[in-house]
TINURO-115177 format. One record per residue (C-alpha): residue number from 0; x, y, z. Coordinates in steps of 0.1 Angstrom, whole numbers. Last residue first. Example, Ala and Ser with C-alpha at 12.3 -4.5 7.8 and 13.67 -1.06 7.14 Angstrom:
% TINURO-115177
<r num="1" x="137" y="-11" z="71"/>
<r num="0" x="123" y="-45" z="78"/>
//
This chain:
% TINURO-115177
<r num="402" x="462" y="-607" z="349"/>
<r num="401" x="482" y="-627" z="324"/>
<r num="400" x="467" y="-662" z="316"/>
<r num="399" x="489" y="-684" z="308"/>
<r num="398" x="500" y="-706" z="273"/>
<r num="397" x="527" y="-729" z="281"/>
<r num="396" x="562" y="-727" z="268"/>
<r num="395" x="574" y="-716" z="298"/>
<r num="394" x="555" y="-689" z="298"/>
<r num="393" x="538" y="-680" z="271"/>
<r num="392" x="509" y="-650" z="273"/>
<r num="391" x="474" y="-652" z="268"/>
<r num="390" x="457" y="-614" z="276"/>
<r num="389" x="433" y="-596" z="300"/>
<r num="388" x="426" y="-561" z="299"/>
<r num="387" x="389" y="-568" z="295"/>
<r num="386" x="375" y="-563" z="330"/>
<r num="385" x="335" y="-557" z="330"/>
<r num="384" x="317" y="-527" z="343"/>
<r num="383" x="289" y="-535" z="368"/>
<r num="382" x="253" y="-541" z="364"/>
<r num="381" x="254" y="-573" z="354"/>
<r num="380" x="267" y="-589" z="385"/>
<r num="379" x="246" y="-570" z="407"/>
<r num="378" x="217" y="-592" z="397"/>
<r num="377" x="233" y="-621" z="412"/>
<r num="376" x="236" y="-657" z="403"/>
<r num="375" x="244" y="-685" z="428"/>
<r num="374" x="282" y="-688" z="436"/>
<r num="373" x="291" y="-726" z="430"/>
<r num="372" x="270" y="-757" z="440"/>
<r num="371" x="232" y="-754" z="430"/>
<r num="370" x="236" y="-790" z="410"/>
<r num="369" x="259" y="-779" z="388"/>
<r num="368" x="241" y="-780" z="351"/>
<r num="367" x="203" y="-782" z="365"/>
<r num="366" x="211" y="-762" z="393"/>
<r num="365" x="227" y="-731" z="379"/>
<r num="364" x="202" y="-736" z="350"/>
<r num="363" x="174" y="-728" z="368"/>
<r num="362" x="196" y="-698" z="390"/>
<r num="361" x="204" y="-681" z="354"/>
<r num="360" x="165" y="-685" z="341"/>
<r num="359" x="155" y="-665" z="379"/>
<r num="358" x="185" y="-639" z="368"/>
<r num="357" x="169" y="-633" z="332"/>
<r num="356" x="133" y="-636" z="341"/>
<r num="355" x="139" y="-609" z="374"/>
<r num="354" x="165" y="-588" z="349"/>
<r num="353" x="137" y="-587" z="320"/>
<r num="352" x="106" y="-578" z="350"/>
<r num="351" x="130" y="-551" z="365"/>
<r num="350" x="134" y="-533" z="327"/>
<r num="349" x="98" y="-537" z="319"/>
<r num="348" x="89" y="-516" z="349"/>
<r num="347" x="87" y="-527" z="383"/>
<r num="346" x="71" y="-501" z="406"/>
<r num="345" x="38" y="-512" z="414"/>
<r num="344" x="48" y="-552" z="415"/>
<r num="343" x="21" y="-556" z="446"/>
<r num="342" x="-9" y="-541" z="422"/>
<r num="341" x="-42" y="-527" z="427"/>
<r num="340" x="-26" y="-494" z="428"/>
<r num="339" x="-11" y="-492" z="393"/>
<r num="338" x="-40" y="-491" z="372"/>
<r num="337" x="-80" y="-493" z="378"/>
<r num="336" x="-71" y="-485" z="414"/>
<r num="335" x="-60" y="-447" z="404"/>
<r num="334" x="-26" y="-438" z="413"/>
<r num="333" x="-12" y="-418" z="443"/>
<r num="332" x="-11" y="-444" z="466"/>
<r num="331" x="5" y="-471" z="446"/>
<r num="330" x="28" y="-452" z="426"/>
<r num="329" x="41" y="-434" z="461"/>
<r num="328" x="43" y="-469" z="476"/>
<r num="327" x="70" y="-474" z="449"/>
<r num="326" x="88" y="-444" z="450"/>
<r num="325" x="89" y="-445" z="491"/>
<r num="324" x="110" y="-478" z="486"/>
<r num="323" x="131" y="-466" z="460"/>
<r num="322" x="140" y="-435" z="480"/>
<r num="321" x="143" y="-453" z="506"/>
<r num="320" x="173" y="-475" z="496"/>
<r num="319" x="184" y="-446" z="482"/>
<r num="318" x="191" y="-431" z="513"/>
<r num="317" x="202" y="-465" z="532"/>
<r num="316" x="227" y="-462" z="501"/>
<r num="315" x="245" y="-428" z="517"/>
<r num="314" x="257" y="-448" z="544"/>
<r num="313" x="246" y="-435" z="579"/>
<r num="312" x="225" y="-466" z="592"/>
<r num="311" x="259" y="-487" z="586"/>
<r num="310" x="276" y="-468" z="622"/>
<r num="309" x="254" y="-495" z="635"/>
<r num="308" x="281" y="-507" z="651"/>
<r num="307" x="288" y="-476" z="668"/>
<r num="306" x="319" y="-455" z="654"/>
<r num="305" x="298" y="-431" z="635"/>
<r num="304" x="274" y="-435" z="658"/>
<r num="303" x="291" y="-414" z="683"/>
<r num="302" x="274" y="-413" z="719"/>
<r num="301" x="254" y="-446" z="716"/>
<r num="300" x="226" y="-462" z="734"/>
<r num="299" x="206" y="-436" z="716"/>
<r num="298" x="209" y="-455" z="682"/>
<r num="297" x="190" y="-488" z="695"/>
<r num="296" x="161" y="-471" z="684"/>
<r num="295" x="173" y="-474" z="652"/>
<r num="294" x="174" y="-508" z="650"/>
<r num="293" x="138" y="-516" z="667"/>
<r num="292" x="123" y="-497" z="645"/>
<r num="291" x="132" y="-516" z="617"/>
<r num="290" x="127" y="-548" z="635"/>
<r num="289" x="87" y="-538" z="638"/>
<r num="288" x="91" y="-524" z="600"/>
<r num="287" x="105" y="-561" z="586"/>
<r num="286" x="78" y="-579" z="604"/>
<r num="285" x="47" y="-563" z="593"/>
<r num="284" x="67" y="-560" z="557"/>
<r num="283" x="65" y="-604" z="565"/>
<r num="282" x="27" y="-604" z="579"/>
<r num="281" x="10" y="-592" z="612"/>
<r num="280" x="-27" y="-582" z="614"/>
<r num="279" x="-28" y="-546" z="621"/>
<r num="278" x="-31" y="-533" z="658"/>
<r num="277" x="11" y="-542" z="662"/>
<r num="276" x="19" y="-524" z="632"/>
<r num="275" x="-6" y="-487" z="645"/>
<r num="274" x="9" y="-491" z="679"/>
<r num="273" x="48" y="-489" z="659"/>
<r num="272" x="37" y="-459" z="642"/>
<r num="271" x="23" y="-445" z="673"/>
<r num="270" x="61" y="-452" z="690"/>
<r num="269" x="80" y="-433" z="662"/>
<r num="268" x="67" y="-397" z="660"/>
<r num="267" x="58" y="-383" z="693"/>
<r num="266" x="78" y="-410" z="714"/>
<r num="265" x="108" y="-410" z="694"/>
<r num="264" x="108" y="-374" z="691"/>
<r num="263" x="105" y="-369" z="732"/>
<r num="262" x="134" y="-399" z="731"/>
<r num="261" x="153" y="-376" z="707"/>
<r num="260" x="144" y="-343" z="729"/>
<r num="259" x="160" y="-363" z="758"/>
<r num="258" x="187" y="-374" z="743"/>
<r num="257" x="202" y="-347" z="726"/>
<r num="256" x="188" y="-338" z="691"/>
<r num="255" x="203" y="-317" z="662"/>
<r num="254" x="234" y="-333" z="663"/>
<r num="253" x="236" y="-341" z="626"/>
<r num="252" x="240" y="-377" z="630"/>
<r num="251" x="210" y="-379" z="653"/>
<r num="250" x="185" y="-355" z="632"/>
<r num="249" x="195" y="-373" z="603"/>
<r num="248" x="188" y="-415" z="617"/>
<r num="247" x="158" y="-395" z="631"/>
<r num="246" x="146" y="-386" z="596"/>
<r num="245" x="156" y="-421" z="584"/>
<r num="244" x="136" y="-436" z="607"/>
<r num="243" x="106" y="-418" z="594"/>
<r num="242" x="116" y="-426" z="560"/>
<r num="241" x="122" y="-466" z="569"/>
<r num="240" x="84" y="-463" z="584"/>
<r num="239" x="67" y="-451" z="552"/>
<r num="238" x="84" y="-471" z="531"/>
<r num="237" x="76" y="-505" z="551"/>
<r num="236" x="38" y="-493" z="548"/>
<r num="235" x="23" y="-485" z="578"/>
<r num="234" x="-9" y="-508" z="581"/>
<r num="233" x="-30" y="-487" z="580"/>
<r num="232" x="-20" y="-458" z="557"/>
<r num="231" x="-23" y="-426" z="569"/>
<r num="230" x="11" y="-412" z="561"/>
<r num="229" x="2" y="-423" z="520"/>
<r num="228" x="-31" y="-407" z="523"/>
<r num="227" x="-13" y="-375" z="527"/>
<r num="226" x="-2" y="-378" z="494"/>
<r num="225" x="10" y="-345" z="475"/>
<r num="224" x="8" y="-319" z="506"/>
<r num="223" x="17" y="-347" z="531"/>
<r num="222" x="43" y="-366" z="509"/>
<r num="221" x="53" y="-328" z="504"/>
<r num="220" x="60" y="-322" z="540"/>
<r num="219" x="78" y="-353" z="546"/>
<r num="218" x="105" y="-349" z="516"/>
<r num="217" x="111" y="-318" z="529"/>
<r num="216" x="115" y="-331" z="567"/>
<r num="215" x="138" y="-361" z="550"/>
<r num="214" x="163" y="-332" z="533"/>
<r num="213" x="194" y="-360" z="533"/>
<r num="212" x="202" y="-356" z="500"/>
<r num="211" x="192" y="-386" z="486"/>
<r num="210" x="156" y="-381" z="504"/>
<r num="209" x="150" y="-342" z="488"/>
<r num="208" x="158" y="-359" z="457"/>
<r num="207" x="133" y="-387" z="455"/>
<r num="206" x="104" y="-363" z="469"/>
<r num="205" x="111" y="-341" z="439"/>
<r num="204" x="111" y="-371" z="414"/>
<r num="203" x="76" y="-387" z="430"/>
<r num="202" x="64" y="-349" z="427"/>
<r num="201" x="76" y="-349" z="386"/>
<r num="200" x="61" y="-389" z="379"/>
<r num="199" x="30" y="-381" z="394"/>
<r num="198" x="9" y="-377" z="361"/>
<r num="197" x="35" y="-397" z="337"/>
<r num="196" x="26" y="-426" z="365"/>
<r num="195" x="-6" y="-429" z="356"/>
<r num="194" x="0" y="-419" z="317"/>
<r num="193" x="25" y="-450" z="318"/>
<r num="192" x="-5" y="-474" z="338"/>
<r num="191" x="-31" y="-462" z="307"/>
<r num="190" x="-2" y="-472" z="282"/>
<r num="189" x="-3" y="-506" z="293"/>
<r num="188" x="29" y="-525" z="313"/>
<r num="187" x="17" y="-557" z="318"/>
<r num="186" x="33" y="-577" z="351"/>
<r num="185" x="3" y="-574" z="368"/>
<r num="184" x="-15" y="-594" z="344"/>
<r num="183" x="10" y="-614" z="346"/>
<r num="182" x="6" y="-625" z="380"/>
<r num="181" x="-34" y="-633" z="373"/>
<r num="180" x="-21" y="-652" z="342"/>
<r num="179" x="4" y="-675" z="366"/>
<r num="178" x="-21" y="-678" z="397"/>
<r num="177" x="-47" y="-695" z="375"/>
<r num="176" x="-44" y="-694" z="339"/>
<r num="175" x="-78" y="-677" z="327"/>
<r num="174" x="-92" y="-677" z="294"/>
<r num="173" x="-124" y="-657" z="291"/>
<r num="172" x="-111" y="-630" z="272"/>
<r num="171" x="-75" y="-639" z="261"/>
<r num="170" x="-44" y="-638" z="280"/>
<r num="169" x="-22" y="-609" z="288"/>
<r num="168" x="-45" y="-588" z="306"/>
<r num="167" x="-56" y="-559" z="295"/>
<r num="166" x="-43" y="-524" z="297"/>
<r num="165" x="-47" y="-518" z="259"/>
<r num="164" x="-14" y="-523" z="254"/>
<r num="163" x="-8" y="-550" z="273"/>
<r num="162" x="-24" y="-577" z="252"/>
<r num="161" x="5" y="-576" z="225"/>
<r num="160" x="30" y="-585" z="258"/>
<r num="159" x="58" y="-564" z="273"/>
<r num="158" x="55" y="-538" z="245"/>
<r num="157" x="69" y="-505" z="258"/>
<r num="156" x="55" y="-473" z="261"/>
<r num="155" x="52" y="-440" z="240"/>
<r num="154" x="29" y="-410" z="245"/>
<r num="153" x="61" y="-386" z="249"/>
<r num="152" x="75" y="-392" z="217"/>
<r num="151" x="111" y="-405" z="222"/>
<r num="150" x="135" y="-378" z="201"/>
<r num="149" x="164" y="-395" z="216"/>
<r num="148" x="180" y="-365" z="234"/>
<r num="147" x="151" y="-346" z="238"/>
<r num="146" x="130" y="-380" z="257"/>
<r num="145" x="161" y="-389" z="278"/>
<r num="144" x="167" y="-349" z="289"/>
<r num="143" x="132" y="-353" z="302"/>
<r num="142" x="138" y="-384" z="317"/>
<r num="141" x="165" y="-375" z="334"/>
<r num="140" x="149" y="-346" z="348"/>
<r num="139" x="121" y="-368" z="358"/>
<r num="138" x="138" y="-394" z="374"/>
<r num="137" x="109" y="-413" z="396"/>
<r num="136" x="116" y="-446" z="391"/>
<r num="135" x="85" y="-458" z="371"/>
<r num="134" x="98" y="-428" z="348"/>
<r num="133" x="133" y="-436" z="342"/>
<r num="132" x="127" y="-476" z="334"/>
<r num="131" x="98" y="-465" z="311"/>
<r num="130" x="123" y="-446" z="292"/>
<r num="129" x="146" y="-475" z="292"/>
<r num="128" x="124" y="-500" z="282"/>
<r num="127" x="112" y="-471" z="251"/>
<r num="126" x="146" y="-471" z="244"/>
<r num="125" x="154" y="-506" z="240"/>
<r num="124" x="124" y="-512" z="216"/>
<r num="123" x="140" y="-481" z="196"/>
<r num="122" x="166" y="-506" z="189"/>
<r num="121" x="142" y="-526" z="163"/>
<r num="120" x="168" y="-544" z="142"/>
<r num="119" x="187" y="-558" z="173"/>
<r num="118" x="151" y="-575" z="182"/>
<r num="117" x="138" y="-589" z="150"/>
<r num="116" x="173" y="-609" z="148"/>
<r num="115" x="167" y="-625" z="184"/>
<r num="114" x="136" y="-646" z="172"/>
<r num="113" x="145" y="-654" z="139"/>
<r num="112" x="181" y="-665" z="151"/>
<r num="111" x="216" y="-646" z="162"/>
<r num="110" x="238" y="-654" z="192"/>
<r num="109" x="267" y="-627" z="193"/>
<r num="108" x="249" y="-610" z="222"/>
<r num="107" x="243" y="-642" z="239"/>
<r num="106" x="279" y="-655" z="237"/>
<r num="105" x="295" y="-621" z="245"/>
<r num="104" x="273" y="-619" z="279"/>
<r num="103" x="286" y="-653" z="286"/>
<r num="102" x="320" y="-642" z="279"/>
<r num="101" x="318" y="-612" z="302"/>
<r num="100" x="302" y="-632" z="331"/>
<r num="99" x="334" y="-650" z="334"/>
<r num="98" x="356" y="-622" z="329"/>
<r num="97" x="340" y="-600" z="358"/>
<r num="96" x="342" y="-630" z="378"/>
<r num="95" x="381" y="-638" z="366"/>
<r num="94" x="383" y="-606" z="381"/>
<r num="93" x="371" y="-607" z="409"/>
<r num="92" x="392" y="-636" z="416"/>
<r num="91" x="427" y="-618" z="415"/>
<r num="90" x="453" y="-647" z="420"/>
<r num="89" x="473" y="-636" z="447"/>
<r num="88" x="443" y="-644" z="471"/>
<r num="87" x="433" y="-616" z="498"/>
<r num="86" x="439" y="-629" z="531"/>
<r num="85" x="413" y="-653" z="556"/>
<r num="84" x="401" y="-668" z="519"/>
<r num="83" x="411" y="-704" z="523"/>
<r num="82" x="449" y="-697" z="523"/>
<r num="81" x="473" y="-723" z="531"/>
<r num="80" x="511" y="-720" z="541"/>
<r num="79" x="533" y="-755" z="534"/>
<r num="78" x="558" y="-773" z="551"/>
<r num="77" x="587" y="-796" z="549"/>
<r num="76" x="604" y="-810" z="573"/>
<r num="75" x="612" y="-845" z="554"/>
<r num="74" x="603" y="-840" z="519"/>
<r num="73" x="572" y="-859" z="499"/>
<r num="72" x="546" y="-833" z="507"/>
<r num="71" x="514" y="-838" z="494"/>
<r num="70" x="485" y="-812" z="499"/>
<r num="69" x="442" y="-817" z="496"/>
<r num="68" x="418" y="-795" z="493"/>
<r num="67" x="378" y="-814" z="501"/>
<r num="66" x="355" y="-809" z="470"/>
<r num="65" x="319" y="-819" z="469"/>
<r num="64" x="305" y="-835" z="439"/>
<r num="63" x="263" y="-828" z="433"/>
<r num="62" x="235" y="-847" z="447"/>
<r num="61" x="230" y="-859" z="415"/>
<r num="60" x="260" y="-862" z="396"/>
<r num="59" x="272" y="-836" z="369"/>
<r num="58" x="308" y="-850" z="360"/>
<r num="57" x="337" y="-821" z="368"/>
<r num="56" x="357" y="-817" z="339"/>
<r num="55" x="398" y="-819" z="343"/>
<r num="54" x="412" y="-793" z="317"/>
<r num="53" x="411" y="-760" z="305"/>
<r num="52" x="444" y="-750" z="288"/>
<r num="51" x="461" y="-729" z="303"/>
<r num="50" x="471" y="-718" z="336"/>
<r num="49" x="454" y="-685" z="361"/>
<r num="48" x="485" y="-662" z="367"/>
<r num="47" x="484" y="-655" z="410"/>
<r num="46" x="519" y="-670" z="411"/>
<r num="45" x="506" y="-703" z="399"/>
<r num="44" x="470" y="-709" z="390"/>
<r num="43" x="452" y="-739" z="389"/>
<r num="42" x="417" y="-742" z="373"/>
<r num="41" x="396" y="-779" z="374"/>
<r num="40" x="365" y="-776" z="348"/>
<r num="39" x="325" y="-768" z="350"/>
<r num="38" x="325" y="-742" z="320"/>
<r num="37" x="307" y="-716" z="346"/>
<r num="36" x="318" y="-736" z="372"/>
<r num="35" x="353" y="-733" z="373"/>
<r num="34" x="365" y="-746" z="403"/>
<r num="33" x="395" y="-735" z="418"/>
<r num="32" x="432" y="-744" z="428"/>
<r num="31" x="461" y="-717" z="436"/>
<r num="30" x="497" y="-721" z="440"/>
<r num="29" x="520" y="-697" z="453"/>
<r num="28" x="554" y="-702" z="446"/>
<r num="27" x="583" y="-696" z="474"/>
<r num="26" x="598" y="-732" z="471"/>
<r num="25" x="588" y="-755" z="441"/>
<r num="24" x="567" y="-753" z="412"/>
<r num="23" x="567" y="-769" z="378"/>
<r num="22" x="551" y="-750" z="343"/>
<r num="21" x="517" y="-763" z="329"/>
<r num="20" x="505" y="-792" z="314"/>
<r num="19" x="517" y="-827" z="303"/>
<r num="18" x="495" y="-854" z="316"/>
<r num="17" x="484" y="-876" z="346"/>
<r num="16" x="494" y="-915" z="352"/>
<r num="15" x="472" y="-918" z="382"/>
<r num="14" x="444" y="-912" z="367"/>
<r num="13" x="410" y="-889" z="379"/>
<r num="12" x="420" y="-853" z="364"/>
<r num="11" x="460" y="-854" z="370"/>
<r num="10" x="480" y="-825" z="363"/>
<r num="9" x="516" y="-830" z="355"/>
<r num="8" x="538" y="-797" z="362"/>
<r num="7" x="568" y="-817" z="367"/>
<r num="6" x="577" y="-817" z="405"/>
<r num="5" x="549" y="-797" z="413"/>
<r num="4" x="524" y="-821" z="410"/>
<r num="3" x="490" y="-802" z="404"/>
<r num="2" x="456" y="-823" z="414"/>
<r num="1" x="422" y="-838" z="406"/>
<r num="0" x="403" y="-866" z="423"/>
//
């Protein structure tokens, strides 16, 4: 057991004797308790100021400790308010997040050996990640202004593995490693697959825009000047289908149809793609386009969607959520078989592959150091801006955390 006595800040970590800590509490404080499981310690906070120092370890056990909150009150008539999350916390949690992942990030950056050294020499490495990042995306004007800006040769790739620059797979001739050397085989990133998607790279970028901005009948007719294979694809691909809904998702929010000419472009449009799903044999983007459907056809059952509960469907990220998805069937249909076409991981570049290993390695030892309790790790968590403006401060002659 762990716990906070108010009466003279003791802090107990399985004893029933305690030890000095952190400043006492009494009426009108708010005191906060919370697991640490990055360094897998007790926290307690006080008036939303997270108290120093780190203190009462949590043992690893197999399955793994749970935690039931617990209060004593040792004065007739008196009572206490809880918060499990109902109301925003007074300590800000976010940000002890952000903070979190910031020293770990600060940790690996600063550690140094004859395998990382090689790597902070070579920065140019990063750029060439970064240009192939940009062009299995679809930015071409971004890319452009990447390559002038850092000079990057147009003919240049990154090295995922020695093998992969000559297209080949990553293990030897005549070696084979079962499921794993098939799957990263796909994962290579050759110089052949870069000039593939160099050659589409400027229509994929034009289709990309005219989605983000809402221009879905554009984007439509060049699919079927560029790629009309793409359109005919049996199965529909789960792409293909979000962009159609997405065109009638437009239309709807932008009063263009009533309800009769939306159920006559329902019909027209929407229910042979649905007859062409069912006639294929079903599996999980099968699945995933039928309930597609489904979801915004349920859009004519109301008058503003805006206020509807699927008032969702109109946030600008269902745009790029396309976008991305359409990019990648794009690299698959409009690329020769021999490269990008034969593959399921069409559109991950060496920048997705690093960020799957690194976030896959993060959940590993998530569960070997707390048993899979605590938040699991996100890939959205590294791609935001990290809070810094955090400093130790004495109160009460004890070190705290000022937020």
């Amino acid at each position: 057991s762990y716990g906070y006595r108010g009466d003279d800040g003791r802090r107990y970590s399985n004893s029933t004797s305690g030890e000095s800590f952190g400043p006492t509490f009494s009426k009108g404080d708010t005191v906060g308790c919370l697991v640490d499981y990055a360094l897998g310690v007790i926290r307690y906070t006080k008036n939303g100021k997270l108290l120093a120092p780190v203190g009462g370890r949590v043992p690893r056990t197999s399955p793994p400790l749970r935690f039931y909150p617990t209060i004593s009150l040792h004065s007739p008539g008196a009572k206490v308010m809880v918060n499990f999350g109902k109301k925003p916390f007074v300590f800000d949690l976010h940000r002890f997040e952000a903070e979190t992942l910031e020293r770990q990030r600060s940790a690996v950056e600063s550690y140094s050996d004859e395998v990382t050294r090689p790597l902070t020499e070579k920065l140019t490495q990063c750029d060439s990640m970064i240009r192939a990042f940009l062009l299995a995306r679809g930015y071409h004007r971004t890319l452009e202004k990447f390559d002038r800006e850092t000079g990057t040769p147009q003919t240049r790739s990154p090295r995922v593995s020695d093998s992969s620059r000559s297209g080949s797979s990553p293990l030897p001739k005549g070696q084979s490693n079962g499921s794993a050397g098939h799957l990263l085989s796909q994962l290579s990133w050759s110089r052949e697959r870069e000039a593939e998607m160099a050659r589409n790279v400027e229509d994929r970028s034009k289709v990309r825009e005219a989605i983000v901005r809402g221009d879905i009948s554009s984007a439509l007719r060049m699919i079927e000047e560029k790629a009309p294979e793409y359109p005919a694809h049996d199965p529909p691909l789960l792409g293909y289908v979000l962009l159609l809904t997405q065109c009638f998702i437009e239309m709807m929010n932008g009063g263009e149809l009533n309800a009769a000419e939306a159920l006559a472009w329902m019909h027209k449009n929407l229910v042979p793609v649905r007859k062409r799903i069912l006639s294929c044999s079903h599996g999980p983007d099968s699945t995933k386009s039928l309930a597609v459907l489904r979801e915004v056809s349920s859009l004519l059952a109301y008058r503003n969607i805006a206020e509807s509960p699927l008032r969702g469907l109109l946030h600008p990220s269902r745009r790029r959520l396309v976008a991305d998805l359409v990019n990648d069937d794009l690299i698959r249909v409009m690329s020769s078989p021999s490269q990008v076409a034969s593959t399921r991981f069409a559109g991950w570049s060496p920048v997705h592959v690093a960020l799957r290993q690194l976030i896959a390695t993060k959940q590993v030892l998530h569960v070997h150091h707390m048993g899979g309790t605590g938040p699991v790790p996100d890939s959205r968590l590294l791609c935001h801006g990290i809070h810094k403006a955090t400093k130790w401060v004495e109160v009460g002659n004890r070190k705290v955390k000022n937020d």
